[in-house]
C-alpha positions in Angstrom: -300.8 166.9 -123.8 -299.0 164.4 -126.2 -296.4 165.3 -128.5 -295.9 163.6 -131.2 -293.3 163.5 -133.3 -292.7 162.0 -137.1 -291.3 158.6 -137.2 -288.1 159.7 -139.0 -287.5 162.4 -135.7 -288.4 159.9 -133.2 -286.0 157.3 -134.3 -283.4 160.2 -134.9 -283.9 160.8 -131.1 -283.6 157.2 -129.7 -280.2 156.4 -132.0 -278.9 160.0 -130.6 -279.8 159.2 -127.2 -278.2 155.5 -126.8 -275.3 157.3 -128.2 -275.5 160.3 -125.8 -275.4 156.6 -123.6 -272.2 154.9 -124.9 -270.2 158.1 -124.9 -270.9 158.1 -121.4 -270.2 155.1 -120.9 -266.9 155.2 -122.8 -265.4 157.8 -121.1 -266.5 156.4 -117.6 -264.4 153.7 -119.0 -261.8 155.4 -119.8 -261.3 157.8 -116.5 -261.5 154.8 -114.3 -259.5 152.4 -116.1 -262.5 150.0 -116.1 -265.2 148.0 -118.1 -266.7 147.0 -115.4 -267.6 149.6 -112.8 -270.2 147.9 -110.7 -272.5 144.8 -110.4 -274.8 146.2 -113.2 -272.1 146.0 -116.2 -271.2 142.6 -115.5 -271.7 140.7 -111.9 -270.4 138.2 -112.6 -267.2 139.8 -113.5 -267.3 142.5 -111.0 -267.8 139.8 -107.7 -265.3 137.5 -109.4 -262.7 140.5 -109.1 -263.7 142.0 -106.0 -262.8 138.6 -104.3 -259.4 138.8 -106.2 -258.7 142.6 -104.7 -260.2 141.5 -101.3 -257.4 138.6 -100.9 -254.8 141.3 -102.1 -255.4 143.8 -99.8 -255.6 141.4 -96.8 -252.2 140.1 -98.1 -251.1 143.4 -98.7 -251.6 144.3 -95.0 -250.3 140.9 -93.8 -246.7 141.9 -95.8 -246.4 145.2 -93.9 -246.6 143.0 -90.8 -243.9 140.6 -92.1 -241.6 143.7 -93.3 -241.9 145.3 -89.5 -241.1 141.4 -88.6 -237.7 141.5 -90.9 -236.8 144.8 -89.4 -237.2 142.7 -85.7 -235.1 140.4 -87.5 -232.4 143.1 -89.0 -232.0 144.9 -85.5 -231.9 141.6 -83.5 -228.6 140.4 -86.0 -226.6 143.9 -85.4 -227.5 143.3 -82.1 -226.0 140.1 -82.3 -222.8 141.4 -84.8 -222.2 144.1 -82.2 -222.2 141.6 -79.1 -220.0 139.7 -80.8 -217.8 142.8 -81.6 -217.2 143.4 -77.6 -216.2 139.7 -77.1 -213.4 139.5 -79.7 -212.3 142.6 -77.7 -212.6 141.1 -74.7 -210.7 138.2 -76.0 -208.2 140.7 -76.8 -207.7 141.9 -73.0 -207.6 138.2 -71.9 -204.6 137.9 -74.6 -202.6 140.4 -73.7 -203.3 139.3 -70.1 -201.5 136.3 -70.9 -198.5 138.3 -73.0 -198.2 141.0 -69.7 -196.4 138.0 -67.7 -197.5 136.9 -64.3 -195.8 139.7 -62.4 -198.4 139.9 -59.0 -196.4 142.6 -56.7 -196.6 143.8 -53.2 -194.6 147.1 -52.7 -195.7 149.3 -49.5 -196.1 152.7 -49.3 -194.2 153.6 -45.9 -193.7 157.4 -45.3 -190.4 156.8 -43.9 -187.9 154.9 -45.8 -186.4 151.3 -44.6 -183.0 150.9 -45.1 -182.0 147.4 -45.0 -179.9 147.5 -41.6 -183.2 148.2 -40.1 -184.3 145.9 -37.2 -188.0 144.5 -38.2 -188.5 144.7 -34.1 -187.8 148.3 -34.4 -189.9 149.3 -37.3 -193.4 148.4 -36.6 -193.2 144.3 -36.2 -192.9 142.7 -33.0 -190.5 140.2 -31.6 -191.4 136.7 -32.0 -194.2 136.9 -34.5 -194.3 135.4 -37.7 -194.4 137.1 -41.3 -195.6 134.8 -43.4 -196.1 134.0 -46.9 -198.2 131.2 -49.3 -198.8 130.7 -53.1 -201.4 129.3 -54.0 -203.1 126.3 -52.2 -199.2 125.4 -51.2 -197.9 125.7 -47.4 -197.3 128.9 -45.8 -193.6 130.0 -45.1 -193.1 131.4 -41.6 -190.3 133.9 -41.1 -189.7 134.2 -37.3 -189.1 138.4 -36.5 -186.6 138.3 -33.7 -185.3 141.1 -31.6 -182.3 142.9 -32.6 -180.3 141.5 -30.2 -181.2 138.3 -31.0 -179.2 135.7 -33.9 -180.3 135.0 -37.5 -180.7 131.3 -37.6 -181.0 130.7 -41.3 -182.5 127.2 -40.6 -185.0 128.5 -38.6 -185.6 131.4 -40.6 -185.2 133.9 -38.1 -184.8 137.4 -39.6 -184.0 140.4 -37.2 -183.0 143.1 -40.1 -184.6 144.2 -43.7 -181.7 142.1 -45.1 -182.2 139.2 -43.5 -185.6 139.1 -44.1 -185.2 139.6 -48.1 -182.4 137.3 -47.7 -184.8 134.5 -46.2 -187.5 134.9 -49.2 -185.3 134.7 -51.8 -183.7 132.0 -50.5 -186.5 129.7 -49.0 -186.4 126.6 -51.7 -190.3 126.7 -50.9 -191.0 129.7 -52.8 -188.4 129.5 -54.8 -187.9 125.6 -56.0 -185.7 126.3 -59.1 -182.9 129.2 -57.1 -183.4 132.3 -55.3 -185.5 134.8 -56.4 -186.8 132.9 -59.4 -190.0 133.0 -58.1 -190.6 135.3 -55.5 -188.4 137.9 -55.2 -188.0 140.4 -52.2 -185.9 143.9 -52.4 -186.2 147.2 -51.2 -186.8 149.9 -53.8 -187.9 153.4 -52.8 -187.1 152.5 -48.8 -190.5 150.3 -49.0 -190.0 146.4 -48.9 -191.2 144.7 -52.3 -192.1 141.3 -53.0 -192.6 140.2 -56.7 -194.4 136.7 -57.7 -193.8 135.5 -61.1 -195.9 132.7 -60.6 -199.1 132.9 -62.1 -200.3 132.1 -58.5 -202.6 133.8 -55.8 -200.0 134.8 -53.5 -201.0 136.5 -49.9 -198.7 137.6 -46.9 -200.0 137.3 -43.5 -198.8 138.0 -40.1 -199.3 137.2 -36.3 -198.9 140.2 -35.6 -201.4 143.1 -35.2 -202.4 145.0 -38.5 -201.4 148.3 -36.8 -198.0 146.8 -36.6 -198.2 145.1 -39.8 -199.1 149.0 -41.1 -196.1 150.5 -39.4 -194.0 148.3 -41.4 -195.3 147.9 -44.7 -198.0 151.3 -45.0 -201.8 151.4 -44.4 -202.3 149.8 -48.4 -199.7 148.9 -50.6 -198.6 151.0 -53.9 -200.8 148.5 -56.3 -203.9 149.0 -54.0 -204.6 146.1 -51.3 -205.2 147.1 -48.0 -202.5 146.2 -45.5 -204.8 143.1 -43.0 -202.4 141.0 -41.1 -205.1 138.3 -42.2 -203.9 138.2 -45.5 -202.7 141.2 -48.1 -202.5 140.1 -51.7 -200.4 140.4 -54.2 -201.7 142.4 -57.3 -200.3 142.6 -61.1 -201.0 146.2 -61.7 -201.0 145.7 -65.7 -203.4 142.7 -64.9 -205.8 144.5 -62.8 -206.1 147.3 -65.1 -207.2 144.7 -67.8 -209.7 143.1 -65.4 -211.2 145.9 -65.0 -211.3 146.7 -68.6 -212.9 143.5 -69.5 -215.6 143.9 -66.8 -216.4 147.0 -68.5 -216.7 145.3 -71.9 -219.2 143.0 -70.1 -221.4 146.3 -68.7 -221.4 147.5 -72.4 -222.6 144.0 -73.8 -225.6 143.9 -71.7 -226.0 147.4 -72.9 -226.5 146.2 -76.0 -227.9 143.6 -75.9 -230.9 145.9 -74.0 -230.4 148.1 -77.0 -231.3 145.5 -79.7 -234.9 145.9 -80.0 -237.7 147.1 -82.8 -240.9 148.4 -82.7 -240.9 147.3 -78.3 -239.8 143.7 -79.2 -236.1 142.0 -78.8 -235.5 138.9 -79.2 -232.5 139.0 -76.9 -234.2 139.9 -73.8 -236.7 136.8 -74.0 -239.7 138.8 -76.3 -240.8 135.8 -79.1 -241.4 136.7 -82.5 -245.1 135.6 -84.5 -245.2 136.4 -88.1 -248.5 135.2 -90.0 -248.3 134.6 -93.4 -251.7 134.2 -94.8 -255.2 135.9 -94.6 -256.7 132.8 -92.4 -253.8 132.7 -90.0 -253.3 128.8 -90.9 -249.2 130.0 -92.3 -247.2 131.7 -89.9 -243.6 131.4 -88.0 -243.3 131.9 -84.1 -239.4 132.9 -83.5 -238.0 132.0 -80.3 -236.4 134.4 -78.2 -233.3 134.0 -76.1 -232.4 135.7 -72.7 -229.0 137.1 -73.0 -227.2 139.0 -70.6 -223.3 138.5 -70.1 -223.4 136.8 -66.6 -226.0 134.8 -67.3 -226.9 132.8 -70.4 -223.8 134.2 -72.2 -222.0 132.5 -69.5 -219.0 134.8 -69.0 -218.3 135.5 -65.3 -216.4 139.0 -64.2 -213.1 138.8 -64.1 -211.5 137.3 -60.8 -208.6 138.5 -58.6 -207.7 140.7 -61.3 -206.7 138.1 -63.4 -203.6 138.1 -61.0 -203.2 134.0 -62.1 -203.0 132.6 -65.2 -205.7 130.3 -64.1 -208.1 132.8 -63.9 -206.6 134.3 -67.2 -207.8 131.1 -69.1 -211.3 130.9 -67.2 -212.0 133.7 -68.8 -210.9 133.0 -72.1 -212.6 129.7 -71.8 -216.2 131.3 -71.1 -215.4 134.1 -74.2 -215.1 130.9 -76.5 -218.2 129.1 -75.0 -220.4 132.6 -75.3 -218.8 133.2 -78.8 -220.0 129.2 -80.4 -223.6 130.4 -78.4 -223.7 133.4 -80.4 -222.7 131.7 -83.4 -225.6 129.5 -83.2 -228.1 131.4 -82.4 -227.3 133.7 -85.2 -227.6 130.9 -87.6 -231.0 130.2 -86.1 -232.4 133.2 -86.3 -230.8 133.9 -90.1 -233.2 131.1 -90.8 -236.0 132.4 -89.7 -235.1 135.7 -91.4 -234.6 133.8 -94.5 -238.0 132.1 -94.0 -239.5 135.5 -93.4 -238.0 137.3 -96.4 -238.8 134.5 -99.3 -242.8 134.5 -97.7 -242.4 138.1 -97.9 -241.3 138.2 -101.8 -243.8 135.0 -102.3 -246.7 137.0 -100.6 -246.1 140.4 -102.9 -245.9 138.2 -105.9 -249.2 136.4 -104.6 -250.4 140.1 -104.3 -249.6 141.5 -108.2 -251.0 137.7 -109.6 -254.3 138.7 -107.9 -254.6 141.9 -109.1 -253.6 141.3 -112.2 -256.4 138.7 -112.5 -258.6 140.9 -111.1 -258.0 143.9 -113.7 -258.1 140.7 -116.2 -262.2 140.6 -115.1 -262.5 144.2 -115.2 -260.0 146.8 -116.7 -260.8 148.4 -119.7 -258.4 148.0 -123.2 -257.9 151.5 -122.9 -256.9 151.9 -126.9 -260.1 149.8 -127.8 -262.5 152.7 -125.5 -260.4 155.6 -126.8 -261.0 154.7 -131.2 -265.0 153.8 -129.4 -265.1 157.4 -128.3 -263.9 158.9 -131.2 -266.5 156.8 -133.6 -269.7 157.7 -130.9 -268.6 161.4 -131.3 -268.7 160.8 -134.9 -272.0 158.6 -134.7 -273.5 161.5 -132.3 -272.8 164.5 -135.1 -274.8 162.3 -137.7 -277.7 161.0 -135.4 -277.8 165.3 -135.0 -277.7 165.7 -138.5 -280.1 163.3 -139.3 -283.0 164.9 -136.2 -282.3 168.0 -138.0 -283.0 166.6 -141.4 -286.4 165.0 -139.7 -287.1 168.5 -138.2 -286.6 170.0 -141.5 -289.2 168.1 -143.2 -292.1 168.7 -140.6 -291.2 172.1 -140.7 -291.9 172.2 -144.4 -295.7 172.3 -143.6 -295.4 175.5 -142.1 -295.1 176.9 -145.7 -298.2 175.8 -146.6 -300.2 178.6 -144.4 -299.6 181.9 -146.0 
């Protein structure tokens, strides 16, 4: 069955229900910040826009890529700072290498004393072999060991006693060009023969004698270290070898951290490139090239050598820190670059990001101010489009009075 209702009710009833409508819709608007909710308000608004937010979140996700790739960057500069750090020390030790003097000593470490009246023949060495020392690359001086019978012969260089042997080295114008003792220098301190070089030179002392005799007379190693070998026993600057084997340690610790310097399982110091991608096609991006660092190798800075016992070797070293410090230096510079290039993309991309979805809440968002005075006039609109179906009621109901 049909209802039917008066004209004045029915048109009540449409204006209160296309009200009922825009309230709705009005407050959808206002709860999700929108005008346009879906395809059906306006499409061509709403596709417009969601192309807009698409491109932002695909850049959005691209610049936590590019932050993670600044973080690469950021670790792979300490990295560098701390490398850097460790050669200036090292540069240190090769400097106060140089200050410590070239004093390369040979003292031995017999359990009996020598006193200096004692026959070489009779305290270890054997008659008619040589004791022999060289510096450098320079021509061995042989001191003939005679018997303790036998003669000094000065121009020979005989020796038979402890005397005559420290006598003979500091006295040979071979080792000693500028006067006796200037640059080697024997003595006996502590009952043990010592022989000091002050010449910033590899100096060795052999013998043709046995090393078990050469051991009798000088001790199985000497007080700085070497190992008594008739075959050649070197001379070693305590202060200098302690210092070499500082600096080797400083080395260890660079390669350390240079393994250290990675983020997120990529360093750029151990040969692991860098891609960053820049836009949502993959067309923009920036590969950074890696390097292969360790401290022997690409760094270029050997271990120290004979215990930095010449000055030679001293300025090797120093040489190599300098050539490994201008590497660094360069390389930093290229990879601040790239970090620079990364960081303005960055900052270009997020600002790429807000002008999108600003244009997109341009198509769509709702003028929140406008909806809320909208809302307030429906609600008014719906109490008078109720007001008025009640009227309309009203007047039908007025019939009713008619039946007794």
């Amino acid at each position: 069955m049909t209802i039917s209702l008066s004209a004045g009710m029915r048109g009540a009833l449409q204006t209160l229900q296309s009200n009922q409508q825009q309230v709705q819709q009005a407050q959808l608007r206002l709860a999700s910040g929108k005008r346009v909710n879906s395809a059906l308000d306006n499409p061509s608004s709403y596709f417009r826009a969601q192309n807009l937010t698409s491109r932002a979140t695909d850049l959005s996700n691209l610049m936590d890529d590019m932050t993670q790739a600044s973080s690469v960057m950021q670790a792979t500069s300490k990295g560098l700072d701390s490398v850097n750090s460790l050669i200036d020390a090292a540069k240190g030790l090769t400097g106060k290498a140089s200050q410590s003097g070239q004093n390369n000593t040979l003292t031995g470490t017999r359990a009996t004393s020598l006193k200096t009246t004692d026959a070489l023949a009779a305290d270890g060495l054997t008659g008619g072999t040589t004791f022999s020392l060289k510096v450098g690359t320079g021509t061995a001086v042989d001191f003939n060991v005679q018997l303790a019978t036998g003669t000094a012969d000065a121009s020979k260089k005989n020796v038979v006693t402890v005397q005559d042997l420290i006598d003979q080295i500091n006295g040979d114008t071979t080792l000693n060009p500028n006067g006796s003792g200037t640059a080697i220098k024997a003595a006996l301190v502590g009952g043990n023969l010592q022989l000091t070089s002050t010449s910033g030179q590899t100096v060795s002392l052999t013998s043709s004698d046995t090393t078990t005799n050469l051991q009798s007379f000088l001790g199985t190693k000497t007080n700085e270290g070497s190992a008594v070998d008739k075959s050649g026993t070197s001379f070693v600057d305590t202060t200098r070898a302690s210092i070499a084997s500082q600096f080797d340690d400083i080395l260890k610790q660079i390669d350390q951290t240079i393994q250290d310097s990675s983020y997120g399982g990529i360093n750029l110091l151990q040969g692991q490139d860098l891609k960053v991608t820049f836009n949502e096609t993959g067309t923009s991006s920036i590969n950074v090239a890696s390097v292969n660092y360790t401290a022997n190798g690409e760094l270029g800075i050997a271990n120290s050598t004979n215990n930095f016992i010449s000055n030679d070797d001293v300025d090797v070293a120093s040489a190599n820190l300098k050539r490994a410090s201008d590497k660094i230096a360069a390389q930093s510079a290229v990879f601040a670059a790239n970090q620079t290039v990364i960081q303005n993309r960055s900052t270009f991309t997020k600002n790429m990001v807000d002008t999108l979805n600003a244009g997109a809440d341009g198509l769509t968002a709702a003028d929140q101010n406008q909806e809320s005075a909208n809302l307030l006039a429906l609600n008014t609109q719906q109490q008078l489009a109720q007001s008025t179906l009640s009227l309309a009621s009203q007047a039908n109901a007025a019939i009713t009075r008619l039946f007794p």
